[in-house]
SEDO-510100 format. One record per residue (C-alpha): residue in one letter; residue number from 1; x, y, z. Coordinates in nm, 2 decimals. Layout:
(node "A", NUM, (X, Y, Z))
...
This chain:
(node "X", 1, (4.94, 0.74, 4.84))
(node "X", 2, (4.97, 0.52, 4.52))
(node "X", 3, (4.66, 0.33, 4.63))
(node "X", 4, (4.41, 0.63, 4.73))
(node "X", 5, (4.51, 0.75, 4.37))
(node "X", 6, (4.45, 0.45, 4.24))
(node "X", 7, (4.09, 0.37, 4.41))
(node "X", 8, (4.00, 0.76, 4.24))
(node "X", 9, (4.05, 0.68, 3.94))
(node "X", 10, (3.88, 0.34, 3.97))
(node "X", 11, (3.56, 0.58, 4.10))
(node "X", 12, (3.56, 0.80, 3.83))
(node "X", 13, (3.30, 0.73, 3.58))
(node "X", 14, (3.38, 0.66, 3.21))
(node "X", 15, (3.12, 0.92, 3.01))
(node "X", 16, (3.27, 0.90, 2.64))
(node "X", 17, (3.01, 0.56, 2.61))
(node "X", 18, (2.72, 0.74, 2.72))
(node "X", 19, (2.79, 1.11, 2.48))
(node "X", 20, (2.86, 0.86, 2.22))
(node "X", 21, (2.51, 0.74, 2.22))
(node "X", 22, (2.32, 1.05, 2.35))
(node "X", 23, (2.28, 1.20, 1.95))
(node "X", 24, (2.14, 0.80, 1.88))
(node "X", 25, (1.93, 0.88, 2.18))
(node "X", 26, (1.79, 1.20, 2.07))
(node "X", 27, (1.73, 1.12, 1.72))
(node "X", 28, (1.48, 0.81, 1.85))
(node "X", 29, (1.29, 0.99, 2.13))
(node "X", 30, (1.21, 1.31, 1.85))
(node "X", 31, (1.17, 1.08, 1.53))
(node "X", 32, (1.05, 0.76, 1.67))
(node "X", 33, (0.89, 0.74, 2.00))
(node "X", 34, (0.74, 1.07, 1.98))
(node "X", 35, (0.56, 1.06, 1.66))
(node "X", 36, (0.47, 0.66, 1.75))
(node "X", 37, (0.29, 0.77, 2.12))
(node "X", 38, (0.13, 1.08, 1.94))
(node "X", 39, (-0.02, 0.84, 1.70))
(node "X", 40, (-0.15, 0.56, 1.95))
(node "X", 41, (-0.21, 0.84, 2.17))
(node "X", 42, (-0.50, 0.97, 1.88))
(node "X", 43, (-0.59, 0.58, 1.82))
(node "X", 44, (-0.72, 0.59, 2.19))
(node "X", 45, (-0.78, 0.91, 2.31))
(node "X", 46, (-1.07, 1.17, 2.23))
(node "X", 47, (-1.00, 1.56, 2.32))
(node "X", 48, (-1.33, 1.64, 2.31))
(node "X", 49, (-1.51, 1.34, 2.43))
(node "X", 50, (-1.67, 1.55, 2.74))
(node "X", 51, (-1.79, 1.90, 2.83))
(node "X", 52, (-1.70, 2.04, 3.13))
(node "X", 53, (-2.02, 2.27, 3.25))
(node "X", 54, (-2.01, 2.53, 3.50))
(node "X", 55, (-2.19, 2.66, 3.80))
(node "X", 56, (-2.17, 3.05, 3.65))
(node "X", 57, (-2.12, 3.19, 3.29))
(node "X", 58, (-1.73, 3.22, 3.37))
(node "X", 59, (-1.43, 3.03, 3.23))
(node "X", 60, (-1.29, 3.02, 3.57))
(node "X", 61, (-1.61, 2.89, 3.78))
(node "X", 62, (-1.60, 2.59, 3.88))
(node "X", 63, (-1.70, 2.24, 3.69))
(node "X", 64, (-2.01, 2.16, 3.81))
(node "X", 65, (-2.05, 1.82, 3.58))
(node "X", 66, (-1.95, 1.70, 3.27))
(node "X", 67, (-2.18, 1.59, 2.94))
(node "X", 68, (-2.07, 1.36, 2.64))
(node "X", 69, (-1.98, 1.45, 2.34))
(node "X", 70, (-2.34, 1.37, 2.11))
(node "X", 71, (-2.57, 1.45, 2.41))
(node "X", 72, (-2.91, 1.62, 2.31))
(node "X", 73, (-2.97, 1.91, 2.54))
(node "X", 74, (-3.24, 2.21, 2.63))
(node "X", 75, (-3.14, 2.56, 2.64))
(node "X", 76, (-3.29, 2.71, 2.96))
(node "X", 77, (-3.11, 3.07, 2.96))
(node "X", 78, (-2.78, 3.27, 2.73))
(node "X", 79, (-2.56, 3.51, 2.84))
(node "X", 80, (-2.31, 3.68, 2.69))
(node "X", 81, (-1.95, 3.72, 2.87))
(node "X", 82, (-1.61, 3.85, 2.74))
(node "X", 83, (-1.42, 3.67, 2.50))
(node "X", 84, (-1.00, 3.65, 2.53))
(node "X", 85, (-0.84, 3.82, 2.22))
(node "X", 86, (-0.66, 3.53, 2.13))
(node "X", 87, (-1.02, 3.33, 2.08))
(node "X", 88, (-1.21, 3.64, 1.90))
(node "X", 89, (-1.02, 3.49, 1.58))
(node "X", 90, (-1.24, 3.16, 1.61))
(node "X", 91, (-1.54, 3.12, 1.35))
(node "X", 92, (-1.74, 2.87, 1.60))
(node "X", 93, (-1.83, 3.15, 1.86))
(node "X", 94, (-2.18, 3.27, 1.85))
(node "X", 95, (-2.12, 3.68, 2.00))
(node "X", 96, (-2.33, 3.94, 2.06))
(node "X", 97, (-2.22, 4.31, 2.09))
(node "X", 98, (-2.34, 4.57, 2.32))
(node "X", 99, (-2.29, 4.94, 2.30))
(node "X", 100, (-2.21, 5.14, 2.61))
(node "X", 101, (-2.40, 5.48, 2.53))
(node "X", 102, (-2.51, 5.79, 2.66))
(node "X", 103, (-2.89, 6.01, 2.60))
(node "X", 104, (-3.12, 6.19, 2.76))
(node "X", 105, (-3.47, 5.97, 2.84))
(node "X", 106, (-3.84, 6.13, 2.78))
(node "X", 107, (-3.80, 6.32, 3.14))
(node "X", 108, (-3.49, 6.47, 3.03))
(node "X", 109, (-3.25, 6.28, 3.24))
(node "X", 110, (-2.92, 6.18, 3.14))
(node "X", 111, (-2.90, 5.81, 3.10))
(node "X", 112, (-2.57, 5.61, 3.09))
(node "X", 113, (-2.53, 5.27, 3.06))
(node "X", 114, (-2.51, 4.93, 2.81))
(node "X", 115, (-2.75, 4.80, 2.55))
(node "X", 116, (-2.69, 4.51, 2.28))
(node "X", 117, (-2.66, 4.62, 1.95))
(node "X", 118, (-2.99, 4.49, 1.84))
(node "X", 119, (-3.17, 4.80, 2.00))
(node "X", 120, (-2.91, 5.06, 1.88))
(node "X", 121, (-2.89, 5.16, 1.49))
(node "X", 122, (-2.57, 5.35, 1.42))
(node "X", 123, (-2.60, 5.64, 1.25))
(node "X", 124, (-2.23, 5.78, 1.23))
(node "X", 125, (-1.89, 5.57, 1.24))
(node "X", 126, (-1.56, 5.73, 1.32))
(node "X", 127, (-1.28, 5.72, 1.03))
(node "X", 128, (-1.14, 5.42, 1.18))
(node "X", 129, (-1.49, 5.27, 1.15))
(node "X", 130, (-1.54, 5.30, 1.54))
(node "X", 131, (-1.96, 5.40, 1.56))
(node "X", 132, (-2.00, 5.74, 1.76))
(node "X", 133, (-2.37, 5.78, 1.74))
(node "X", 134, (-2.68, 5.62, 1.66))
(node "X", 135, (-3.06, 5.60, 1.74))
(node "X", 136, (-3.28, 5.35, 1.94))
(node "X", 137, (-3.46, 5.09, 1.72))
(node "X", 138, (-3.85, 5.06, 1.70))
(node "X", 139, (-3.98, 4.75, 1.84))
(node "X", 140, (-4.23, 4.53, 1.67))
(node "X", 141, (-4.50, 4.39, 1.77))
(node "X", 142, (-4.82, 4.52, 1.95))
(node "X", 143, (-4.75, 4.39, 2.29))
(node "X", 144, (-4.42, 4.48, 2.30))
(node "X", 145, (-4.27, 4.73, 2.52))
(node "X", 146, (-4.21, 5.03, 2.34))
(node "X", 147, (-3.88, 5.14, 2.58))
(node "X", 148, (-3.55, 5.00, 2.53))
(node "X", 149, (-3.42, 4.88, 2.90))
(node "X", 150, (-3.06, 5.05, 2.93))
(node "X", 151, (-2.85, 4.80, 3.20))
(node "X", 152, (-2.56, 4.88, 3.41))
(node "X", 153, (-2.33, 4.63, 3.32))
(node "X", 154, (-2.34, 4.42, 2.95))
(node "X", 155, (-2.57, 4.15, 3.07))
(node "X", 156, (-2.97, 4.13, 3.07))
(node "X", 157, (-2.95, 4.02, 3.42))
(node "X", 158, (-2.79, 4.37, 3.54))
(node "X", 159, (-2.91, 4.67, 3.68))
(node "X", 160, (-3.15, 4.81, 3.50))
(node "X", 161, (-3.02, 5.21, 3.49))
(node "X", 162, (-3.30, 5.36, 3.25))
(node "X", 163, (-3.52, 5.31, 2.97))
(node "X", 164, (-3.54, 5.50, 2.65))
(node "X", 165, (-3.82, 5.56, 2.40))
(node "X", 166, (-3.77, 5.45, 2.02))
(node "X", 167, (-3.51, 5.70, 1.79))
(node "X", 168, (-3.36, 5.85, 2.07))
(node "X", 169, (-3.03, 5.95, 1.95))
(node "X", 170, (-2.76, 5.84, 2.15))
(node "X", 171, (-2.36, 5.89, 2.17))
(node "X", 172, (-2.16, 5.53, 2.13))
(node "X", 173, (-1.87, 5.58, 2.38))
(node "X", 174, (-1.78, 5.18, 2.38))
(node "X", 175, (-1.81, 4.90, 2.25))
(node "X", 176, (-1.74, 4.51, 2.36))
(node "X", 177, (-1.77, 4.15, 2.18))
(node "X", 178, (-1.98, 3.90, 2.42))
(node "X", 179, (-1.94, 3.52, 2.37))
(node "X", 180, (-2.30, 3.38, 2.39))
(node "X", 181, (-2.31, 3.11, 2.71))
(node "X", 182, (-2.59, 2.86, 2.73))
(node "X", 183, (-2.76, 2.75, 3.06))
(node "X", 184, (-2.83, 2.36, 2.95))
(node "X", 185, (-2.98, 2.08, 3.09))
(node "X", 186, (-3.01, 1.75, 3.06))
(node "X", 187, (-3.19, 1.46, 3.16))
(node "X", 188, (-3.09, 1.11, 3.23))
(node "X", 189, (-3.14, 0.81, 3.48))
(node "X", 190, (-3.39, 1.02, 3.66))
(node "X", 191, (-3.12, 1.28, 3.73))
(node "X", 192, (-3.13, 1.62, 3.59))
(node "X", 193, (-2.75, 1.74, 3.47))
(node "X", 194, (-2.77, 2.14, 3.46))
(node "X", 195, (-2.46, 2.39, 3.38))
(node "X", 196, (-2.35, 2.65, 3.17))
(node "X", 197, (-2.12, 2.64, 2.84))
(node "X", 198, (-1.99, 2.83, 2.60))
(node "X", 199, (-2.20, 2.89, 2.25))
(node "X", 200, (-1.89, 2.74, 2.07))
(node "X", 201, (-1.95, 2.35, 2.22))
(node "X", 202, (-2.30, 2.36, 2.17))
(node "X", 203, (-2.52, 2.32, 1.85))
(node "X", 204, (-2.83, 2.52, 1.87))
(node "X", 205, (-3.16, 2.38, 1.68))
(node "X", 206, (-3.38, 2.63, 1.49))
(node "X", 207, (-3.65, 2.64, 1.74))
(node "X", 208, (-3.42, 2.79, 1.99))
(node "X", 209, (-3.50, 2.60, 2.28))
(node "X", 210, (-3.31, 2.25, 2.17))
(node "X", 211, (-2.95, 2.13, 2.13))
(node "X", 212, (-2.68, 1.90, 2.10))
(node "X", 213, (-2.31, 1.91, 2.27))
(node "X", 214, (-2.12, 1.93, 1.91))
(node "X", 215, (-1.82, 1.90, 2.09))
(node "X", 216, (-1.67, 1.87, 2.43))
(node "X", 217, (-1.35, 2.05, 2.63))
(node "X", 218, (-1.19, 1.71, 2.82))
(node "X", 219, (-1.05, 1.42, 2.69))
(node "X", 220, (-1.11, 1.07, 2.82))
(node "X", 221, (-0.98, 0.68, 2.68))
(node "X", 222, (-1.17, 0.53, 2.41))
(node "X", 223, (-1.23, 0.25, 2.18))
(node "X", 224, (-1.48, 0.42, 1.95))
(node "X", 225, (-1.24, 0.46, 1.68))
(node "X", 226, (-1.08, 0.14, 1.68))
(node "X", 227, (-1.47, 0.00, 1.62))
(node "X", 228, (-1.54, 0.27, 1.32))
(node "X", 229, (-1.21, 0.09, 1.17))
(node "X", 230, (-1.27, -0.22, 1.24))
(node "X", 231, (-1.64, -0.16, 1.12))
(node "X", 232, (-1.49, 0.00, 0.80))
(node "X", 233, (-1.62, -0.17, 0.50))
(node "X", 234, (-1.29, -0.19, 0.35))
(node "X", 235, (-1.10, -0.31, 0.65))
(node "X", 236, (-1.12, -0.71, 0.64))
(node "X", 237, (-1.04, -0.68, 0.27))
(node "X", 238, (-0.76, -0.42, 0.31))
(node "X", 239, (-0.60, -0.72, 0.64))
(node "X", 240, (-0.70, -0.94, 0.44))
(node "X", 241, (-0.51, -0.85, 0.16))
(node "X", 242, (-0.20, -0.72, 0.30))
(node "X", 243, (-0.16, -1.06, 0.47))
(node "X", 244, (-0.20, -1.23, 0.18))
(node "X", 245, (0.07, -1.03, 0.01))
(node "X", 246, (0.32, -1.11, 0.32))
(node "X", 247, (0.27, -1.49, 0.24))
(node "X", 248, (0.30, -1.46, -0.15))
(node "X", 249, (0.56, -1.21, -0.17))
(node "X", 250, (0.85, -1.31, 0.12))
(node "X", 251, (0.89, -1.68, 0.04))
(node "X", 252, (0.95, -1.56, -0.32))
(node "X", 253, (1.20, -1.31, -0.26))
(node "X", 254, (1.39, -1.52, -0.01))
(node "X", 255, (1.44, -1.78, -0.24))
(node "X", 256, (1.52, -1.55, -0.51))
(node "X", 257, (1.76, -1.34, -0.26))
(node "X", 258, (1.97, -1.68, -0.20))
(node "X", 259, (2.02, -1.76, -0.57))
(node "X", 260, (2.11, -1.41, -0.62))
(node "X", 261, (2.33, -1.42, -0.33))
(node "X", 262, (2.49, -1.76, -0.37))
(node "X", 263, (2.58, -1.65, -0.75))
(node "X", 264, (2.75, -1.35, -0.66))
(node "X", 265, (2.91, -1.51, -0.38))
(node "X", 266, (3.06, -1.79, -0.62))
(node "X", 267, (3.27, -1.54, -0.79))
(node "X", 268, (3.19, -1.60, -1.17))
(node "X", 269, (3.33, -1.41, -1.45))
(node "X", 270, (3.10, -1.11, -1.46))
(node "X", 271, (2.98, -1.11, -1.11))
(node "X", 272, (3.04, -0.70, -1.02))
(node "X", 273, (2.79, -0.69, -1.33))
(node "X", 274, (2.59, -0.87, -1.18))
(node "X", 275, (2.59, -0.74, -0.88))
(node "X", 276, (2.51, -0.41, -1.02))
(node "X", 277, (2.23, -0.53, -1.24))
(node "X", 278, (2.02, -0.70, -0.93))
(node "X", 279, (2.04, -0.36, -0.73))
(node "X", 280, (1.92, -0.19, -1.03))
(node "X", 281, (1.55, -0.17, -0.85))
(node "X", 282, (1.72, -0.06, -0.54))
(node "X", 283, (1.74, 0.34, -0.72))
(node "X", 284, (1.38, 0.31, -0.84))
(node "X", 285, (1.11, 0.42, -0.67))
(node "X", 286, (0.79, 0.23, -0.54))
(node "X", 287, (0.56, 0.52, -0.77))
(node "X", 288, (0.79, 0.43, -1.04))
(node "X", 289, (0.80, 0.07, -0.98))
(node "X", 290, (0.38, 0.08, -1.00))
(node "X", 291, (0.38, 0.27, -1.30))
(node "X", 292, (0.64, 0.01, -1.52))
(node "X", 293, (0.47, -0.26, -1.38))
(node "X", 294, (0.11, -0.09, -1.52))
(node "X", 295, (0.26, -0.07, -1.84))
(node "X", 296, (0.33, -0.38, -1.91))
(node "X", 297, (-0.06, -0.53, -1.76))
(node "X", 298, (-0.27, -0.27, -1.87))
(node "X", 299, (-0.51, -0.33, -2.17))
(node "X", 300, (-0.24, -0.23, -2.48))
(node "X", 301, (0.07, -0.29, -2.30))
(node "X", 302, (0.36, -0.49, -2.33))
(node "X", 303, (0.20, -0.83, -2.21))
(node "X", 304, (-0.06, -0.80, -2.48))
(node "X", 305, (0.19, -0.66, -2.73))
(node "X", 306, (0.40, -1.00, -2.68))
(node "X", 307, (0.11, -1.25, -2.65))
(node "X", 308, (-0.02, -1.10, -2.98))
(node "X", 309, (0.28, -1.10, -3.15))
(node "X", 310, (0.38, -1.45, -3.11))
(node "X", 311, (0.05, -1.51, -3.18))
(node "X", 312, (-0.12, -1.66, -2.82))
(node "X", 313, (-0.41, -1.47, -2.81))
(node "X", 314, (-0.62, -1.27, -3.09))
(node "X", 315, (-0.74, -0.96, -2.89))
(node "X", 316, (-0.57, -0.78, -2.59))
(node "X", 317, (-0.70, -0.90, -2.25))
(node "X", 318, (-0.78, -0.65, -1.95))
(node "X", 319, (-0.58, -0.78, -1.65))
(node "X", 320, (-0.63, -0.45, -1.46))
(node "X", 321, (-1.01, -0.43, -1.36))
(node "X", 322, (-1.27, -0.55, -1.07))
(node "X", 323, (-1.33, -0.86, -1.33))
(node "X", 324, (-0.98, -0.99, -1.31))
(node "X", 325, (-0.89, -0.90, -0.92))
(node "X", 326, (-0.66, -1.20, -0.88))
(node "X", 327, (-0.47, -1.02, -1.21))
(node "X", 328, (-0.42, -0.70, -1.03))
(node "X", 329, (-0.27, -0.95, -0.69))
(node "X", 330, (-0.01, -1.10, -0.96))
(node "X", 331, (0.11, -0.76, -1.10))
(node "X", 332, (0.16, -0.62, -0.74))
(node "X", 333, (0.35, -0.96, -0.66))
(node "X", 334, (0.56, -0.95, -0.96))
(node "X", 335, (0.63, -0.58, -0.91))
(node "X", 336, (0.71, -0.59, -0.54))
(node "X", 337, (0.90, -0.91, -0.60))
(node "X", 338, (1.14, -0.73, -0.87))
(node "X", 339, (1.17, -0.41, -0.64))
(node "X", 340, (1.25, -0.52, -0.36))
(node "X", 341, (1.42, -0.90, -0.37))
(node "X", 342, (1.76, -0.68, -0.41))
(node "X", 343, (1.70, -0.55, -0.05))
(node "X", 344, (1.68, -0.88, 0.07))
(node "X", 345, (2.04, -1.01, -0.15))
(node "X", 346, (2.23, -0.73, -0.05))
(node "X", 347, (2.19, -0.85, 0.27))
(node "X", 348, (2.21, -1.18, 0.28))
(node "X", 349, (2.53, -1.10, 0.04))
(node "X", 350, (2.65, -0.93, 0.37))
(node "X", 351, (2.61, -1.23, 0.56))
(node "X", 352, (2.78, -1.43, 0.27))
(node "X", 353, (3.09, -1.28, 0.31))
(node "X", 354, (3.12, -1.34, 0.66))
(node "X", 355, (3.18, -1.72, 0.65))
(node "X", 356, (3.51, -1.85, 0.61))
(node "X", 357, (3.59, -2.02, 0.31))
(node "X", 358, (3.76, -2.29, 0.48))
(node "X", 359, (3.42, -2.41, 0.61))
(node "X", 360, (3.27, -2.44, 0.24))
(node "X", 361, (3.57, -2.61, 0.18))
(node "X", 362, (3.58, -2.88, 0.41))
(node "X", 363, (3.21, -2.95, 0.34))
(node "X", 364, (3.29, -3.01, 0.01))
(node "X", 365, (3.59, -3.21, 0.05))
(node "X", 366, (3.35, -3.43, 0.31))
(node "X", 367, (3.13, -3.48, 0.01))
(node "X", 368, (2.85, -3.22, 0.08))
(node "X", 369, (2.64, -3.16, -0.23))
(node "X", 370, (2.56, -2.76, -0.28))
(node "X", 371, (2.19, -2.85, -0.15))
(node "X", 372, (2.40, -3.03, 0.15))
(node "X", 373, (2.59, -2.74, 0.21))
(node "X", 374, (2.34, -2.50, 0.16))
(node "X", 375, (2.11, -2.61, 0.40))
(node "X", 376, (2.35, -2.79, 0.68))
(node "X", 377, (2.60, -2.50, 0.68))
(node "X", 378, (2.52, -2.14, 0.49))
(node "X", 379, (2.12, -2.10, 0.60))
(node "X", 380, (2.27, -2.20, 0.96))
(node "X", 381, (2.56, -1.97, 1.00))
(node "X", 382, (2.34, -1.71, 0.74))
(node "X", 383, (2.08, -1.69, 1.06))
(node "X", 384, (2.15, -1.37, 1.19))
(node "X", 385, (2.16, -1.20, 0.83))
(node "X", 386, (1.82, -1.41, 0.75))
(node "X", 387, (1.70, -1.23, 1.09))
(node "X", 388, (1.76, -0.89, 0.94))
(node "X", 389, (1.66, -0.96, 0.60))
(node "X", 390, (1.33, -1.10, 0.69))
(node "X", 391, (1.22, -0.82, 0.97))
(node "X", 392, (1.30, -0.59, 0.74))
(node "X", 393, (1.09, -0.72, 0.40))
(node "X", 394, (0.83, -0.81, 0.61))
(node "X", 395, (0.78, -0.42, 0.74))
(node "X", 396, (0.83, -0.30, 0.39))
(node "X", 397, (0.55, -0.57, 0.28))
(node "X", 398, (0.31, -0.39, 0.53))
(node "X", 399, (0.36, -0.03, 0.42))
(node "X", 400, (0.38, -0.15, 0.03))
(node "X", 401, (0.14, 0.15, -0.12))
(node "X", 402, (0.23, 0.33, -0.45))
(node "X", 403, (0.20, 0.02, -0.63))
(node "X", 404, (-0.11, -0.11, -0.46))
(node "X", 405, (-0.30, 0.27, -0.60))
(node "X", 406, (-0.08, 0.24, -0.89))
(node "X", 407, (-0.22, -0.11, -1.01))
(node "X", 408, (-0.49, -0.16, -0.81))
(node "X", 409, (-0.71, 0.16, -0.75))
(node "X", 410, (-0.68, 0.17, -0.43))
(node "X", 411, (-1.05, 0.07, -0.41))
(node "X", 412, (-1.10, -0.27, -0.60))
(node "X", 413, (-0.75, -0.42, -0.42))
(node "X", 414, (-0.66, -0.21, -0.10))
(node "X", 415, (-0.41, -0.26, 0.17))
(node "X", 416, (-0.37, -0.14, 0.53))
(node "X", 417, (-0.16, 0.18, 0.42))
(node "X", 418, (-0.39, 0.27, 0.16))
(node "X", 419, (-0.72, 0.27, 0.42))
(node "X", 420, (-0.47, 0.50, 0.68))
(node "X", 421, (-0.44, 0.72, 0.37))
(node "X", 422, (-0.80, 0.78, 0.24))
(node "X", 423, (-0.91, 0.79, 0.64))
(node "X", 424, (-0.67, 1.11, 0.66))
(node "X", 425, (-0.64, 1.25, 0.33))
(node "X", 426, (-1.02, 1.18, 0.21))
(node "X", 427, (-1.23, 1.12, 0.51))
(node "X", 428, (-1.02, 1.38, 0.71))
(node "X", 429, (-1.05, 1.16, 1.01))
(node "X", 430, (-0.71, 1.14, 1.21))
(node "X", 431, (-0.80, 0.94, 1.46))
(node "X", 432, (-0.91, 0.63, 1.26))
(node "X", 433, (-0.61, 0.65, 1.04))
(node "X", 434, (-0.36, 0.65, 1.35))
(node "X", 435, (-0.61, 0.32, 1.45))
(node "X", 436, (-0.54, 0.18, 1.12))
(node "X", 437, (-0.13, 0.32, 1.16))
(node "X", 438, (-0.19, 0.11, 1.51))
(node "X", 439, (-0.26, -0.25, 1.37))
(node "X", 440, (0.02, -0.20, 1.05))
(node "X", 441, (0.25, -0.17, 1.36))
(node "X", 442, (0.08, -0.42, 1.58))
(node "X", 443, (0.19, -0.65, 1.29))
(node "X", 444, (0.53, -0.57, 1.21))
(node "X", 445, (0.60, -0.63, 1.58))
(node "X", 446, (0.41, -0.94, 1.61))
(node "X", 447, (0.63, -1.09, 1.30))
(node "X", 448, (0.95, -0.94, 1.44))
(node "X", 449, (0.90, -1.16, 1.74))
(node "X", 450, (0.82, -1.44, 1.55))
(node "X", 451, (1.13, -1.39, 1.32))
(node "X", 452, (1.35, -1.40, 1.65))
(node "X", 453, (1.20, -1.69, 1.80))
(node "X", 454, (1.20, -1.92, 1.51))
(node "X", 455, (1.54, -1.83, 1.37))
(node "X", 456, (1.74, -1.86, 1.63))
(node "X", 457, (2.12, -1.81, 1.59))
(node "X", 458, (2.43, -2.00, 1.80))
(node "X", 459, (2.50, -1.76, 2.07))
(node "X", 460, (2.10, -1.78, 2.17))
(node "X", 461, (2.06, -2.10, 2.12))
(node "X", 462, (2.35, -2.15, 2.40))
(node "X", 463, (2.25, -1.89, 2.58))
């Protein structure tokens, strides 16, 4: 008996591990994966790179062929059809309205049926502003036909019910809003594409009888905008840039981070102070990091106001311009450098304080000098922390912004972050700035992967 009991409880599965990590879980798929495959997802993807054209003037007939987006077209025929409440709200539909109406014809005969509204002048509206009555319009023109044609049904290509003579007055008893469908064709390798669409796709030309698909209804893959960003003027330079940045600014603060590190780790009179006064840029922020960093480059700032005190130059220079662009790459490395080198020591403080005394101790009993035991036993056993440290800085270094616009314009020096920006913000143009969002995190994975191949710790070396 004590055995079955014993294999049941051996079965039963263990779910505190799993609703432990279900929140972590959660907060990933909503705030990480989501927004990352939405953004690829408009990178490579067009929702309106084809029209779907139909055999009849119908939402629900079915898809004869497709078009491209961008395709030049003729108009052969329109047609008005009903239009779902939910889409009247749209301003690119081209409607028409007809009026259902009621009058007696030159023989006296009652005629009821449906004209558009460009034969029928109202005369009288309802309080609501509904039109009751009206009057048939004169038609221009010598060889016109001085009847109006009265149809069955709202559509030129119904019955025809009766005709009525101009300024007939007539009683409104309806109204309805048509969207205007096109009958278009198109030519290409010898085969003629035909099909109707609706008015809102479809860019009419002022001669009536020409067009262009403006847009299209179904999506398909594409690499168009990953060429318009890669085409992008301001693309090489904003890579080529950023890159740049990556090489200048992560050596710096790593060395810097170590110093900082191995001096609060030694334990000096003071070092709490210390310790506080290196995370000082950790509670600023990168706008406010740009803007001290501006004041003390720009034309009567605090560089000048030194140099020409102590008498080194005569006249302030301008480090801030197109004239001095390597100027404007020194402040934004001396600015990121002093924000964000604290990000890197805090860590690598972290991994400090996870390696026993007794180590340091016996390398410097065995006559280790503090380069010695720097290199042959902190950076070793520091690897995992450097791991961290360096992934991390190295993702911040790709998204640095505020201080890039802040010192550099955002136009003569530009990064990767600032070209996602003005694609979205300026040039309202998602889809490039999600290809541009696309290679800033094509890089950070690229240099995680490096990170974790070159700095290997212990365990994976063993393993």
């Amino acid at each position: 008996m004590s055995t079955e009991q014993g294999t049941k409880k051996r079965g039963k599965r263990n779910w505190a591990p799993f609703l432990l990590i279900l929140p972590s879980v959660i907060y990933l798929a909503l705030f990480f994966a989501w927004p990352m495959v939405s953004a690829l997802r408009l990178a490579v993807y067009d929702d309106e790179a084809l029209l779907s054209l139909r055999a009849e003037p119908q939402q629900d007939s079915p898809v004869t062929d497709t078009l491209p987006q961008g395709t030049y077209v003729s108009i052969l025929e329109q047609q008005g059809n009903l239009i779902p409440q939910e889409e009247l709200e749209q301003g690119t539909l081209l409607t028409e309205i007809w009026f259902q109406i009621s009058a007696e014809d030159a023989d006296d005969q009652i005629v009821d049926g449906w004209a558009p509204e460009s034969r029928i002048r109202v005369r009288e509206e309802a309080e609501d502003g509904t039109p009751i009555r009206g009057s048939v319009r004169t038609k221009l023109g010598t060889d016109a036909d001085p009847e109006t044609i009265i149809y069955a049904e709202p559509n030129e290509n119904s019955e025809i019910v009766g005709k009525l003579d101009a300024r007939t007055k007539v009683e409104i008893k309806d109204l309805i809003i048509l969207e205007i469908w096109y009958l278009i064709s198109e030519e290409g390798d010898g085969e003629i594409v035909e099909g109707w669409a609706q008015s809102r796709y479809i860019q009419v030309f002022s001669d009536g009888i020409q067009g262009r698909i403006a847009r299209g209804d179904t999506g398909q893959l594409t690499t168009k905008y990953i060429q318009k960003m890669v085409n992008d003027r301001f693309f090489i330079p904003a890579l080529r840039t950023t890159l740049l940045l990556l090489v200048i600014i992560i050596p710096t603060q790593f060395v810097l981070a170590i110093i900082m590190a191995l001096i609060i780790q030694a334990r000096l009179k003071g070092n709490i102070t210390l310790l506080y006064i290196f995370a000082i840029p950790l509670g600023v922020s990168d706008l406010a990091v740009g803007i001290v960093w501006y004041s003390i480059f720009t034309q009567y700032g605090y560089l000048n106001t030194i140099l020409q005190s102590i008498g080194l130059i005569d006249s302030p220079n301008i480090y801030l311009s197109a004239a001095t662009r390597q100027w404007i790459i020194v402040a934004i490395w001396l600015a990121e450098v002093w924000r964000a080198t604290s990000i890197v020591m805090i860590i690598l403080v972290s991994g400090l304080q996870s390696i026993s005394q007794e180590v340091l101790e016996a390398a410097e009993i065995f006559g280790a000098s503090l380069w010695q035991r720097i290199r042959y036993v902190i950076l070793p056993l520091l690897r995992p922390s450097i791991q961290v440290a360096l992934i991390l800085r190295t993702i911040l270094a790709l998204q640095v912004f505020s201080v890039v616009i802040v010192l550099g314009g955002g136009t003569v020096v530009t990064v990767l972050t600032n070209e996602t920006y003005r694609q979205y913000d300026s040039f309202r143009n998602p889809n490039v700035a999600a290809a541009y969002a696309g290679i800033i995190l094509l890089l950070s994975m690229v240099s995680a992967i490096l990170y974790l191949r070159m700095i290997t710790t212990q365990e994976e070396a063993e393993g």
